[in-house]
mmCIF file of the N, C-alpha and C atoms, coordinates in Angstrom:
data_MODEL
# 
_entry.id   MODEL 
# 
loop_
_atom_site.group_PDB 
_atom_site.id 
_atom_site.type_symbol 
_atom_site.label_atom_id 
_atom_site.label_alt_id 
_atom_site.label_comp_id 
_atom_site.label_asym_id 
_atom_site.label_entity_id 
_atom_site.label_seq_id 
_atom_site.pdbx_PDB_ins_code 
_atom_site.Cartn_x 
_atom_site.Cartn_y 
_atom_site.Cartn_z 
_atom_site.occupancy 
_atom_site.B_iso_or_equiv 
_atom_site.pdbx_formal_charge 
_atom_site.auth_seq_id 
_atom_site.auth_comp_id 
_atom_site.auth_asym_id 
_atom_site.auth_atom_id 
_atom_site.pdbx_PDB_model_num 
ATOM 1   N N  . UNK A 1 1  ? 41.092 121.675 117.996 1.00 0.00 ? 1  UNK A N  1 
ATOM 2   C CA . UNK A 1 1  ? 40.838 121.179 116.657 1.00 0.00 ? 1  UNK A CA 1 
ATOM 3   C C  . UNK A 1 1  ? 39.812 120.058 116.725 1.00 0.00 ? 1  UNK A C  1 
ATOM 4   N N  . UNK A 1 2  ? 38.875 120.023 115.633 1.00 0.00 ? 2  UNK A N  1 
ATOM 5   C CA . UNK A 1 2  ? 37.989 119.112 115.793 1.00 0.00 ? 2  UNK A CA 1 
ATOM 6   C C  . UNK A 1 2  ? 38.851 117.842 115.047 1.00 0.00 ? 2  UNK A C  1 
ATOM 7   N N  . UNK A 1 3  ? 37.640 116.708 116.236 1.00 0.00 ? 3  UNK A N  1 
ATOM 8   C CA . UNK A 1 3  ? 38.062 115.089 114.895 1.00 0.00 ? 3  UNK A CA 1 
ATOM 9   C C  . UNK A 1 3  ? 37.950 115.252 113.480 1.00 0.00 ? 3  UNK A C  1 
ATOM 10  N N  . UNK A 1 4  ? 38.417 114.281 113.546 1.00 0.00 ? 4  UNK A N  1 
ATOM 11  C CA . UNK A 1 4  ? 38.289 114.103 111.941 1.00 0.00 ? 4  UNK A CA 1 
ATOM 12  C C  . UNK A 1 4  ? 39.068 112.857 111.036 1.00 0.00 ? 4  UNK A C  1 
ATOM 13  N N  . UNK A 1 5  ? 39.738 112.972 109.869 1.00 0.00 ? 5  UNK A N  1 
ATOM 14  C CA . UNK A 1 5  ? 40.594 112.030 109.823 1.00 0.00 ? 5  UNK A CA 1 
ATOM 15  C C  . UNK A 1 5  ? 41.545 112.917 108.844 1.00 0.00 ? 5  UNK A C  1 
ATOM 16  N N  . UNK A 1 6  ? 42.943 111.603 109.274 1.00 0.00 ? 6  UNK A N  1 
ATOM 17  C CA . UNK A 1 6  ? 43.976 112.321 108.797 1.00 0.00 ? 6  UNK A CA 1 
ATOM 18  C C  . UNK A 1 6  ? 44.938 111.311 108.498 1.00 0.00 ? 6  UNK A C  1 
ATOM 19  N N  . UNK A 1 7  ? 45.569 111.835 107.281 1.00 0.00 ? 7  UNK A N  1 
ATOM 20  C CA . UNK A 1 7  ? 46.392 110.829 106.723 1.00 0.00 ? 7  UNK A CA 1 
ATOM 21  C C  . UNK A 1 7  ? 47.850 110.982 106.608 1.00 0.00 ? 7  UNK A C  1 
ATOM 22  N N  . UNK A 1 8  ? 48.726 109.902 107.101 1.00 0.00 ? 8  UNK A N  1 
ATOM 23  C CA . UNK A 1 8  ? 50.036 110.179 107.644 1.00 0.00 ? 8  UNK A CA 1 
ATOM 24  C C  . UNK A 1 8  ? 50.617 108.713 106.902 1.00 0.00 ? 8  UNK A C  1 
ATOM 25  N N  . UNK A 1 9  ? 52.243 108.595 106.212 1.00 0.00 ? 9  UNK A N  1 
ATOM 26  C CA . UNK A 1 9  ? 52.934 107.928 105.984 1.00 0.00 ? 9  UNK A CA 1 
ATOM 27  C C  . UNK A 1 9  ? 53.692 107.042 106.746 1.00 0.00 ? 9  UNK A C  1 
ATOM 28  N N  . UNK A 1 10 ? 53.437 105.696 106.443 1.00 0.00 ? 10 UNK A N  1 
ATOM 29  C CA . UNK A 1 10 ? 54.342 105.097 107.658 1.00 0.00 ? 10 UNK A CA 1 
ATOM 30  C C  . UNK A 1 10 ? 55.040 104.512 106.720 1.00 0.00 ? 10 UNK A C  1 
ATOM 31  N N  . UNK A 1 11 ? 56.715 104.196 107.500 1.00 0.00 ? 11 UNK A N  1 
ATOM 32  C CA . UNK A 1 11 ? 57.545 103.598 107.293 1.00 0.00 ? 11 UNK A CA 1 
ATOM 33  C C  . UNK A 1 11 ? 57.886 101.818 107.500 1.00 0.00 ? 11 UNK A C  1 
ATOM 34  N N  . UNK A 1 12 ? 57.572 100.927 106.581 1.00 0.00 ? 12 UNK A N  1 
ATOM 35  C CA . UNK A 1 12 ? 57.879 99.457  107.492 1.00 0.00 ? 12 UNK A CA 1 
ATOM 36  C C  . UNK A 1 12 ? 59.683 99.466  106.528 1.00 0.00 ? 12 UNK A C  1 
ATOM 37  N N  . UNK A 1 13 ? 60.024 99.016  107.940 1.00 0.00 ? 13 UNK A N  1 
ATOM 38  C CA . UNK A 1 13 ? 62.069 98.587  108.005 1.00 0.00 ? 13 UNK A CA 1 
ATOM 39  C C  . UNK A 1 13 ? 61.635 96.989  108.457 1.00 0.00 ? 13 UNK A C  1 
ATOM 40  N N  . UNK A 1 14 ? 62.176 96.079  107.691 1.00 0.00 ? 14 UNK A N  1 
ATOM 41  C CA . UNK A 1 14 ? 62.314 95.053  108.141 1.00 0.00 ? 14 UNK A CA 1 
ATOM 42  C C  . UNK A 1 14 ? 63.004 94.608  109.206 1.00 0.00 ? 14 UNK A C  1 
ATOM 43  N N  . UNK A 1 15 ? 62.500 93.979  109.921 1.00 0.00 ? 15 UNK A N  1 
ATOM 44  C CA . UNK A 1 15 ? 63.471 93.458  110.921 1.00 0.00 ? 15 UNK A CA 1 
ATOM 45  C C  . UNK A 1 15 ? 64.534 92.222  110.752 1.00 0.00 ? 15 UNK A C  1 
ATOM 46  N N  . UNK A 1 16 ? 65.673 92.002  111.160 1.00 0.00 ? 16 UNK A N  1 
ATOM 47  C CA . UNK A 1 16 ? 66.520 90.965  111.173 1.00 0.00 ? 16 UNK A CA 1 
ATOM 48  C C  . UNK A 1 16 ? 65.723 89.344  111.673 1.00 0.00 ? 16 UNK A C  1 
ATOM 49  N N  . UNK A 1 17 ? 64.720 89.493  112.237 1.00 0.00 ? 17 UNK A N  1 
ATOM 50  C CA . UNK A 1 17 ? 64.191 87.902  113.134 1.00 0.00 ? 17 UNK A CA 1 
ATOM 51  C C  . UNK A 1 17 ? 62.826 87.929  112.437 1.00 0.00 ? 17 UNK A C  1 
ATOM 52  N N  . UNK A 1 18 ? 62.433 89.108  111.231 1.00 0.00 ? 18 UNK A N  1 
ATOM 53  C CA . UNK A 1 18 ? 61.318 88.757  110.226 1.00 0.00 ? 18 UNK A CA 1 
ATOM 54  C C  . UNK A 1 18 ? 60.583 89.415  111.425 1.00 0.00 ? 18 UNK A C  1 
ATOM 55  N N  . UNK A 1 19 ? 59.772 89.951  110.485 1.00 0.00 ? 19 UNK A N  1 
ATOM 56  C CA . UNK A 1 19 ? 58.254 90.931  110.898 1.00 0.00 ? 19 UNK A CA 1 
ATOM 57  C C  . UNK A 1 19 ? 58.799 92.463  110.263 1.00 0.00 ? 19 UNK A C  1 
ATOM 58  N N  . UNK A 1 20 ? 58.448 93.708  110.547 1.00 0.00 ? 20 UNK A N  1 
ATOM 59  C CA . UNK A 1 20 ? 59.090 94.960  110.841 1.00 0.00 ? 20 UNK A CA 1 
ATOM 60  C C  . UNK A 1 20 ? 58.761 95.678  111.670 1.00 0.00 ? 20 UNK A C  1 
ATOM 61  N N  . UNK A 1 21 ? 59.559 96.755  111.637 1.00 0.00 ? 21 UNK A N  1 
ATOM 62  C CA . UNK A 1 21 ? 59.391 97.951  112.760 1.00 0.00 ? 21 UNK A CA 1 
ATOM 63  C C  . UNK A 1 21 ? 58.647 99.257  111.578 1.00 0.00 ? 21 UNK A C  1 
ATOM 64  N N  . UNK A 1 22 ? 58.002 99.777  112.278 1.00 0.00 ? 22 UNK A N  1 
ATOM 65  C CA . UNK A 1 22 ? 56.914 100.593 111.800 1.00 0.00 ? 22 UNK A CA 1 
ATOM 66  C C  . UNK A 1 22 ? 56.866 102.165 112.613 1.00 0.00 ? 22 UNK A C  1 
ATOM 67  N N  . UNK A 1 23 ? 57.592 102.920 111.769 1.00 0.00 ? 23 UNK A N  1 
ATOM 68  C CA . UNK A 1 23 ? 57.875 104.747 112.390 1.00 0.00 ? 23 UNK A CA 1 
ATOM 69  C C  . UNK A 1 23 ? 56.984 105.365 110.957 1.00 0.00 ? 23 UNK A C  1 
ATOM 70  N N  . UNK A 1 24 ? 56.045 106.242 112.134 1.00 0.00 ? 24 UNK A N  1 
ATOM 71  C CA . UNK A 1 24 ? 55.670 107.371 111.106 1.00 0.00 ? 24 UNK A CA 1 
ATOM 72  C C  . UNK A 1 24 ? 56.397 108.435 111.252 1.00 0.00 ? 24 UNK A C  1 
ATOM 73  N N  . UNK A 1 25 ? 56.903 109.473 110.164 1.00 0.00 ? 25 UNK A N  1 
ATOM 74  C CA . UNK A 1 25 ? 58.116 110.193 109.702 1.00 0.00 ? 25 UNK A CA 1 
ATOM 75  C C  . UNK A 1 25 ? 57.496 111.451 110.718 1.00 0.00 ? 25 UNK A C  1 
ATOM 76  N N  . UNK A 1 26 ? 56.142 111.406 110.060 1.00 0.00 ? 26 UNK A N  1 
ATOM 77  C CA . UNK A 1 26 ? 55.582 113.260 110.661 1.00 0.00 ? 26 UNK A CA 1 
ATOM 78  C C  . UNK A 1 26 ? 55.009 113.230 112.175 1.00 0.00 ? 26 UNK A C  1 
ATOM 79  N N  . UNK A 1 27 ? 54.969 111.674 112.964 1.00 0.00 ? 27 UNK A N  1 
ATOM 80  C CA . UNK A 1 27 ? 55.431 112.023 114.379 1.00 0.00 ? 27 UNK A CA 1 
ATOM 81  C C  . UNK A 1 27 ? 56.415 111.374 114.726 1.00 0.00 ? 27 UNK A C  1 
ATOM 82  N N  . UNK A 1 28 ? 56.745 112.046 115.583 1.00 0.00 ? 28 UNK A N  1 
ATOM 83  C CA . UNK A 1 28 ? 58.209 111.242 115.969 1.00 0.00 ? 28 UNK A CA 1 
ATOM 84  C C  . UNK A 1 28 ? 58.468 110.773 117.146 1.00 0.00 ? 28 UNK A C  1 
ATOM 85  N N  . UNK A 1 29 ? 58.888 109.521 117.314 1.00 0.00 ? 29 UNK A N  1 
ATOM 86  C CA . UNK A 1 29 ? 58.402 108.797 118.270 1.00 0.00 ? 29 UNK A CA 1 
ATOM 87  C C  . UNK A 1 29 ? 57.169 107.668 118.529 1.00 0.00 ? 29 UNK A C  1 
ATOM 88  N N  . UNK A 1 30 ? 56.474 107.740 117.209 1.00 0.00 ? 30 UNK A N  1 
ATOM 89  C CA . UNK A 1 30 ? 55.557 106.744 117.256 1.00 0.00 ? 30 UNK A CA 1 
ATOM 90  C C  . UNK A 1 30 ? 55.789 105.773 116.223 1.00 0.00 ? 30 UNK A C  1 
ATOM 91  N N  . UNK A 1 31 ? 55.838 104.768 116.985 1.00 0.00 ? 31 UNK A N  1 
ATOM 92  C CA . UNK A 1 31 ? 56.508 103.631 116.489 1.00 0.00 ? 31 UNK A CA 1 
ATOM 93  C C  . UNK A 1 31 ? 55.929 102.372 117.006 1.00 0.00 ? 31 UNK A C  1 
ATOM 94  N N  . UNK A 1 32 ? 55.831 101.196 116.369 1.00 0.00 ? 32 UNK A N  1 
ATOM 95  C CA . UNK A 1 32 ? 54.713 99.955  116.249 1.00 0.00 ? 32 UNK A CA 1 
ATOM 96  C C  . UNK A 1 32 ? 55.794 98.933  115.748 1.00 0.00 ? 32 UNK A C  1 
ATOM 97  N N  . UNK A 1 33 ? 55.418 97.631  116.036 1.00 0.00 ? 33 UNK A N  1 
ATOM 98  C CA . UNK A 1 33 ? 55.441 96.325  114.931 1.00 0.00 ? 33 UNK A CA 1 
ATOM 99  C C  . UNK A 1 33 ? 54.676 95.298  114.136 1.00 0.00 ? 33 UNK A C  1 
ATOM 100 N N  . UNK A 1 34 ? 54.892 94.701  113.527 1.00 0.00 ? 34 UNK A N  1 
ATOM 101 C CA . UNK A 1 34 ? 54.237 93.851  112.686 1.00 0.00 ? 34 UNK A CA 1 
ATOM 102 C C  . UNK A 1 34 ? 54.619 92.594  112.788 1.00 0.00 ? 34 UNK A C  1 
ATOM 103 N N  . UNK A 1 35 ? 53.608 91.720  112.261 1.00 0.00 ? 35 UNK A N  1 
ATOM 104 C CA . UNK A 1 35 ? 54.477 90.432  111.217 1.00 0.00 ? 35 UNK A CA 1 
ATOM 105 C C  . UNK A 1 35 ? 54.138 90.922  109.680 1.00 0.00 ? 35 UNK A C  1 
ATOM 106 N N  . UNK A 1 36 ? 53.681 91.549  109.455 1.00 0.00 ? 36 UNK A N  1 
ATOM 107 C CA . UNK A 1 36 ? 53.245 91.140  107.762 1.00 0.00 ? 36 UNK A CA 1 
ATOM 108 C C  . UNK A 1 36 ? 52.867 92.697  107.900 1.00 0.00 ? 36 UNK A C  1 
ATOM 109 N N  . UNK A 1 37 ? 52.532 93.197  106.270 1.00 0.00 ? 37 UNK A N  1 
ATOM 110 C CA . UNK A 1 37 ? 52.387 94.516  106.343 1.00 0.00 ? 37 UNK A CA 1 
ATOM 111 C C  . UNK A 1 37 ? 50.535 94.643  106.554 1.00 0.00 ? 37 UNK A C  1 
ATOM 112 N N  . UNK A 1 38 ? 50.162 93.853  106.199 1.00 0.00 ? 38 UNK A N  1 
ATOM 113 C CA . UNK A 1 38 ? 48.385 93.837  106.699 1.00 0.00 ? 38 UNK A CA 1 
ATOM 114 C C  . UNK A 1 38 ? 48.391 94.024  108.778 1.00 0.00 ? 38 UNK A C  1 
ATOM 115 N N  . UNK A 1 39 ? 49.222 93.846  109.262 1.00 0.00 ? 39 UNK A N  1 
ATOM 116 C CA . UNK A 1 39 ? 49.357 93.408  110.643 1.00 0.00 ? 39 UNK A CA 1 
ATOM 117 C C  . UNK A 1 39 ? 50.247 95.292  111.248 1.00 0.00 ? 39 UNK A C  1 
ATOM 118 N N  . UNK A 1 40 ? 51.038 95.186  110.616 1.00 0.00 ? 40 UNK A N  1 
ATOM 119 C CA . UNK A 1 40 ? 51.757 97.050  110.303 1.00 0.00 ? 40 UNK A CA 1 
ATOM 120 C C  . UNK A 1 40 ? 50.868 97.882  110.382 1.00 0.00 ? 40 UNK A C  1 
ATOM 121 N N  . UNK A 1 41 ? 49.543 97.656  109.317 1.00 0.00 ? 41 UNK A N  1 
ATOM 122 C CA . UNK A 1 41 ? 48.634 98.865  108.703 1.00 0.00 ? 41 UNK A CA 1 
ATOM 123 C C  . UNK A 1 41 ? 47.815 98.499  109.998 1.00 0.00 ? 41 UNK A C  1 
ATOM 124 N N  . UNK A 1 42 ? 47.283 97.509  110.404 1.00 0.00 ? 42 UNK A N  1 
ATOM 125 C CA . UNK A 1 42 ? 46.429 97.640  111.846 1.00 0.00 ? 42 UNK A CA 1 
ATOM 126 C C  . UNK A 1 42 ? 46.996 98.519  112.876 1.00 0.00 ? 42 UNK A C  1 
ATOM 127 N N  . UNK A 1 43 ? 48.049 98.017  112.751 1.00 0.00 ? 43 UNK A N  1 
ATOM 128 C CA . UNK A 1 43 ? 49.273 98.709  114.294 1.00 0.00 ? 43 UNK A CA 1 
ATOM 129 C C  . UNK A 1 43 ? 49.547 100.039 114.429 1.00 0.00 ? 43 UNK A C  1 
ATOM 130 N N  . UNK A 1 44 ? 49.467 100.459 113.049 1.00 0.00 ? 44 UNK A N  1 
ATOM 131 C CA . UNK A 1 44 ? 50.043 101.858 112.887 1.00 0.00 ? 44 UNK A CA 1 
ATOM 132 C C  . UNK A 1 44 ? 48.832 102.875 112.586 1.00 0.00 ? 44 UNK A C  1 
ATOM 133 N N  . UNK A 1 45 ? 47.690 102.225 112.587 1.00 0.00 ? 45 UNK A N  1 
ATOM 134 C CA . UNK A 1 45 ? 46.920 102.831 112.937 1.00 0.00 ? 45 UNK A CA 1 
ATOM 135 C C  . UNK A 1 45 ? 46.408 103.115 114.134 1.00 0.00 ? 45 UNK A C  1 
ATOM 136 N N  . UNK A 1 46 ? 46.424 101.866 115.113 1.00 0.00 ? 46 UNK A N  1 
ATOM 137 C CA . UNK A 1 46 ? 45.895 102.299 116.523 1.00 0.00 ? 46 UNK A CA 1 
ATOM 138 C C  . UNK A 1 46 ? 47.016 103.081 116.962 1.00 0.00 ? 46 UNK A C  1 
ATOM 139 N N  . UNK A 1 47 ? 48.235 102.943 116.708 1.00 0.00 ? 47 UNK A N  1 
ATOM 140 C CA . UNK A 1 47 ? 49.413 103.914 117.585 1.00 0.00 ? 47 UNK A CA 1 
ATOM 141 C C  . UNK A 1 47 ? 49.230 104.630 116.851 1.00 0.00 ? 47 UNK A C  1 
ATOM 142 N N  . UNK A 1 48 ? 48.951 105.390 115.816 1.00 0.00 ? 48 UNK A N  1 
ATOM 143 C CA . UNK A 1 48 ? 48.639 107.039 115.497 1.00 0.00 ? 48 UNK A CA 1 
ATOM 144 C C  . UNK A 1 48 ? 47.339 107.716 116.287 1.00 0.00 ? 48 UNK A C  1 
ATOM 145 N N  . UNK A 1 49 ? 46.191 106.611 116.107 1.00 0.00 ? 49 UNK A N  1 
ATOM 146 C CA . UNK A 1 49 ? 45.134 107.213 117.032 1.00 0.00 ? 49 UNK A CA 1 
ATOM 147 C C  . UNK A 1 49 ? 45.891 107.576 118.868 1.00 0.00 ? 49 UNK A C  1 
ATOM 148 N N  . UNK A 1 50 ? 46.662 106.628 119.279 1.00 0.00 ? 50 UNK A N  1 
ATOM 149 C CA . UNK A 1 50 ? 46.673 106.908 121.013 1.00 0.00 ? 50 UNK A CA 1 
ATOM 150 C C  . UNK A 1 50 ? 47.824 108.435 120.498 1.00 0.00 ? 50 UNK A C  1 
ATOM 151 N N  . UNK A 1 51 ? 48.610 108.203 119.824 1.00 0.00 ? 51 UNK A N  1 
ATOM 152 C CA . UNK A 1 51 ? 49.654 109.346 119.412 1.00 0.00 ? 51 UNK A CA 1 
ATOM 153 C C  . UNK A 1 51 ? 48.780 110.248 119.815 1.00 0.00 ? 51 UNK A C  1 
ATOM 154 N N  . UNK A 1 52 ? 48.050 110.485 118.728 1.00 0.00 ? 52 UNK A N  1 
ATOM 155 C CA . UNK A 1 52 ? 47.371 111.912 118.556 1.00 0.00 ? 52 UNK A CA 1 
ATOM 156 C C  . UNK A 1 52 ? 46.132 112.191 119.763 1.00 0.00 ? 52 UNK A C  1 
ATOM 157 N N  . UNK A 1 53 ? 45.489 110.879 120.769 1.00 0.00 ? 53 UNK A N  1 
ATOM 158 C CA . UNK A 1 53 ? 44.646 111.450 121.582 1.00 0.00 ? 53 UNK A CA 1 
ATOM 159 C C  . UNK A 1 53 ? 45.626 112.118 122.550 1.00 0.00 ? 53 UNK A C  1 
ATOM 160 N N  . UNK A 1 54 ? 47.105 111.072 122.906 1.00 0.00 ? 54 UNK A N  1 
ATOM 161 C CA . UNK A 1 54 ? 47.949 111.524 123.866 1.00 0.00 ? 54 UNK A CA 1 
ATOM 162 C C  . UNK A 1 54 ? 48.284 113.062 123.952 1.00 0.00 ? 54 UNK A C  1 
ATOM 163 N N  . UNK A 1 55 ? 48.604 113.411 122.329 1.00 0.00 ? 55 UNK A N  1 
ATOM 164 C CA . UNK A 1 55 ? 48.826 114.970 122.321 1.00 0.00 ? 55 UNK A CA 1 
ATOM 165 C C  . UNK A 1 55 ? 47.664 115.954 122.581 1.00 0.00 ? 55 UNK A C  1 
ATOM 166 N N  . UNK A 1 56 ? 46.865 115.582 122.232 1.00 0.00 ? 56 UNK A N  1 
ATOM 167 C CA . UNK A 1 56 ? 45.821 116.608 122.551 1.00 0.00 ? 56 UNK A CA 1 
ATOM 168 C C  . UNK A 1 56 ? 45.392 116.655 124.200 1.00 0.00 ? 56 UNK A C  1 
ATOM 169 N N  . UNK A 1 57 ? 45.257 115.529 124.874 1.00 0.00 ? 57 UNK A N  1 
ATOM 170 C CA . UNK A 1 57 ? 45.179 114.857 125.955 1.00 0.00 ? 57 UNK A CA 1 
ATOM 171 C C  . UNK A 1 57 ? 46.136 116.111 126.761 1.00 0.00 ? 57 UNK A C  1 
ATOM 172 N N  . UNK A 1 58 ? 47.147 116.888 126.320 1.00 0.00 ? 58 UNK A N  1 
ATOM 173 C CA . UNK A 1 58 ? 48.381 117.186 126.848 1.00 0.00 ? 58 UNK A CA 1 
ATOM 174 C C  . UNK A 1 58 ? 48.372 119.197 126.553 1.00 0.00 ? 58 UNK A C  1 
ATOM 175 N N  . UNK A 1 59 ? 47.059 119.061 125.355 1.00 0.00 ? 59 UNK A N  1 
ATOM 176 C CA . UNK A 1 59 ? 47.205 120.455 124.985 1.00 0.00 ? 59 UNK A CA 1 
ATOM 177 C C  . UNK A 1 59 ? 48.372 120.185 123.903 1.00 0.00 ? 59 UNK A C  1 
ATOM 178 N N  . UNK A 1 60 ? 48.926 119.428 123.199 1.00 0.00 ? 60 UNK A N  1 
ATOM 179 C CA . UNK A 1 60 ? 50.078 120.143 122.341 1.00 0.00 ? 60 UNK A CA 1 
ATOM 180 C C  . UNK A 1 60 ? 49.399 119.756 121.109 1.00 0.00 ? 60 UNK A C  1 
ATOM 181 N N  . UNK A 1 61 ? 49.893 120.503 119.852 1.00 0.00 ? 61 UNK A N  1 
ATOM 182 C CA . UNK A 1 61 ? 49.250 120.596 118.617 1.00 0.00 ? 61 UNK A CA 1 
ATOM 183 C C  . UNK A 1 61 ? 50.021 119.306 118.159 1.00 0.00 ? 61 UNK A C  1 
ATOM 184 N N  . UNK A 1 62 ? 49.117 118.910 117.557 1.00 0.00 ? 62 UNK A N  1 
ATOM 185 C CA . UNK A 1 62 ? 48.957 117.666 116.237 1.00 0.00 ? 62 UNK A CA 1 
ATOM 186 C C  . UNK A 1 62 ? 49.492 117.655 114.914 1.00 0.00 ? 62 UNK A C  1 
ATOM 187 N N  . UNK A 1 63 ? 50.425 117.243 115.043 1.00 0.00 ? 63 UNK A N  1 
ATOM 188 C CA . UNK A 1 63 ? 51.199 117.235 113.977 1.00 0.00 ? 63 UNK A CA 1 
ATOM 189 C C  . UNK A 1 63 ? 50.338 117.144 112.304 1.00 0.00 ? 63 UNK A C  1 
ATOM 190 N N  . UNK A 1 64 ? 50.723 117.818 111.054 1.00 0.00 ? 64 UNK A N  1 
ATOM 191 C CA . UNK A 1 64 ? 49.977 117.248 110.339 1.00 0.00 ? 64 UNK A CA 1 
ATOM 192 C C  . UNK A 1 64 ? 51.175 117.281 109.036 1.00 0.00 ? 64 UNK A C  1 
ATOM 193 N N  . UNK A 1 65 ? 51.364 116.117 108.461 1.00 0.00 ? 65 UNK A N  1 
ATOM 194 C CA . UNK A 1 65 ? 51.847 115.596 107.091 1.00 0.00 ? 65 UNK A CA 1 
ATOM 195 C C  . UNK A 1 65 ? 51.474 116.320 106.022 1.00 0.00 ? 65 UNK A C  1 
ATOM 196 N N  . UNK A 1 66 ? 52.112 117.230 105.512 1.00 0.00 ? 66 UNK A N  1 
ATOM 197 C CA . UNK A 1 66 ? 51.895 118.448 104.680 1.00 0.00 ? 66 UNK A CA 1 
ATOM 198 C C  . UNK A 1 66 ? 52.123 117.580 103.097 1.00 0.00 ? 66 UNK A C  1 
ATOM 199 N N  . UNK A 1 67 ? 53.554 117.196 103.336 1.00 0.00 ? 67 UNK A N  1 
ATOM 200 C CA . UNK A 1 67 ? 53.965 116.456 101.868 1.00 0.00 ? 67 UNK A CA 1 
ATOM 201 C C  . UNK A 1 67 ? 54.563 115.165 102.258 1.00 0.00 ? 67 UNK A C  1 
ATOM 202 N N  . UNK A 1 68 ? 54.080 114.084 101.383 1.00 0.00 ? 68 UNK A N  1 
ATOM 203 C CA . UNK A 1 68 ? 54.937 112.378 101.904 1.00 0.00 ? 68 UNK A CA 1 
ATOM 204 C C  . UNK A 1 68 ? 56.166 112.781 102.256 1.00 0.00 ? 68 UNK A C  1 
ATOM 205 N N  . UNK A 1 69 ? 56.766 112.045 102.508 1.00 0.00 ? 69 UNK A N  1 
ATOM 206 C CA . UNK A 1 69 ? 58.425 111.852 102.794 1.00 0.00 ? 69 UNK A CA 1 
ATOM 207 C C  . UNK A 1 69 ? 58.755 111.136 101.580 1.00 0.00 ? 69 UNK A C  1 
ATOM 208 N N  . UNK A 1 70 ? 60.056 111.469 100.818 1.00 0.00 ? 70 UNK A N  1 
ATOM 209 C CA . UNK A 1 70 ? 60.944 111.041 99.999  1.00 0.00 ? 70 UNK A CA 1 
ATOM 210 C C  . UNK A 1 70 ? 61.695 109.984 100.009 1.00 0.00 ? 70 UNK A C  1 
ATOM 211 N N  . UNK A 1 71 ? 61.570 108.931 99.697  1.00 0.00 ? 71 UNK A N  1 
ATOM 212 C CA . UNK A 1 71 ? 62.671 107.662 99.899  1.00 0.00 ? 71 UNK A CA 1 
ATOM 213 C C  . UNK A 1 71 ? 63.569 107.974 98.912  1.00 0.00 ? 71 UNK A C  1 
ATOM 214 N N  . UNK A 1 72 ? 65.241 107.960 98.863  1.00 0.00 ? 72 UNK A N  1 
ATOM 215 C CA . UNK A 1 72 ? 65.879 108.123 98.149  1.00 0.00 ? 72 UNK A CA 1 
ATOM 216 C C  . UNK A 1 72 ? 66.802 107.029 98.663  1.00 0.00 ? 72 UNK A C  1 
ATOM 217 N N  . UNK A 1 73 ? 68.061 106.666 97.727  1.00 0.00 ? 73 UNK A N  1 
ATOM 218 C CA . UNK A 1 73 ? 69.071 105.562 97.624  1.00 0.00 ? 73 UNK A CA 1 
ATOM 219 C C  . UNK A 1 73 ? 70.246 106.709 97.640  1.00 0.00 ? 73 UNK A C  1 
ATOM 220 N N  . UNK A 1 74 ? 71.337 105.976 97.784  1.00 0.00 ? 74 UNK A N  1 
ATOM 221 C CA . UNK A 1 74 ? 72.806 106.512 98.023  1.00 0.00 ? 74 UNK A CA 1 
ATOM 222 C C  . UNK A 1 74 ? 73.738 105.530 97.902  1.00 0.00 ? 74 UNK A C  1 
ATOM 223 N N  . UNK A 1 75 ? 74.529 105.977 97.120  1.00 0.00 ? 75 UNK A N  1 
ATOM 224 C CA . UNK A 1 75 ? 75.852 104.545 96.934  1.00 0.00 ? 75 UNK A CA 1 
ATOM 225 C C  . UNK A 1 75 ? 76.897 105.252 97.622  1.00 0.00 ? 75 UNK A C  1 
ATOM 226 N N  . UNK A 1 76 ? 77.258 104.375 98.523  1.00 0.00 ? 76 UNK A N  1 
ATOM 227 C CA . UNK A 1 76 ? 78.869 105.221 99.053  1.00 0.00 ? 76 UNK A CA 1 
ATOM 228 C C  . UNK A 1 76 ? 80.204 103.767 99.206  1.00 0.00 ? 76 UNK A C  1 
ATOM 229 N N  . UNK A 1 77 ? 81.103 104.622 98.787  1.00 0.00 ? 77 UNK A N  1 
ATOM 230 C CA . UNK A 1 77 ? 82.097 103.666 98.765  1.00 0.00 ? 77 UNK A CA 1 
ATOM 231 C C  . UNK A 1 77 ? 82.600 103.307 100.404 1.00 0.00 ? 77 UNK A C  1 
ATOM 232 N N  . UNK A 1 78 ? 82.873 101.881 100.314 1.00 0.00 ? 78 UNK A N  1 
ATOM 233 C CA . UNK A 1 78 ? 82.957 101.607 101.767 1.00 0.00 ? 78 UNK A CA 1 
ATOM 234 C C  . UNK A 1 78 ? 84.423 101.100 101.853 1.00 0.00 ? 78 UNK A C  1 
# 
């Protein structure tokens, strides 16, 4: 597959000691941190670029983000 660019959803989860943790949904396993979400969007961009040279690097196909991911809520009685 040729370069190009490609656009993928990331997740920031706050962390307990402040900053967050940063998983994109449509690879799995690539995962970054932050302090601030300007600091996230840097991060999670260079770890999608090594992601995706690593896979190709390897021969395996490249994941691609067809539709966002859904955030939904849930109330459960505890």
């Amino acid at each position: 597959m040729a370069n190009g660019t490609r656009t993928y959803s990331i997740l920031l989860s706050p962390d307990s000691d402040g900053g967050f943790t940063v998983t994109v949904p449509a690879l799995p396993g690539c995962i970054t941190q932050g302090d601030t979400a300007e600091g996230c969007l840097a991060n999670a961009k260079e770890a999608i670029a090594v992601y995706i040279e690593d896979m190709r690097s390897s021969g395996e196909p490249v994941p691609e983000e067809t539709s966002p991911p859904r955030l939904l809520s849930v109330t459960v009685e505890v």
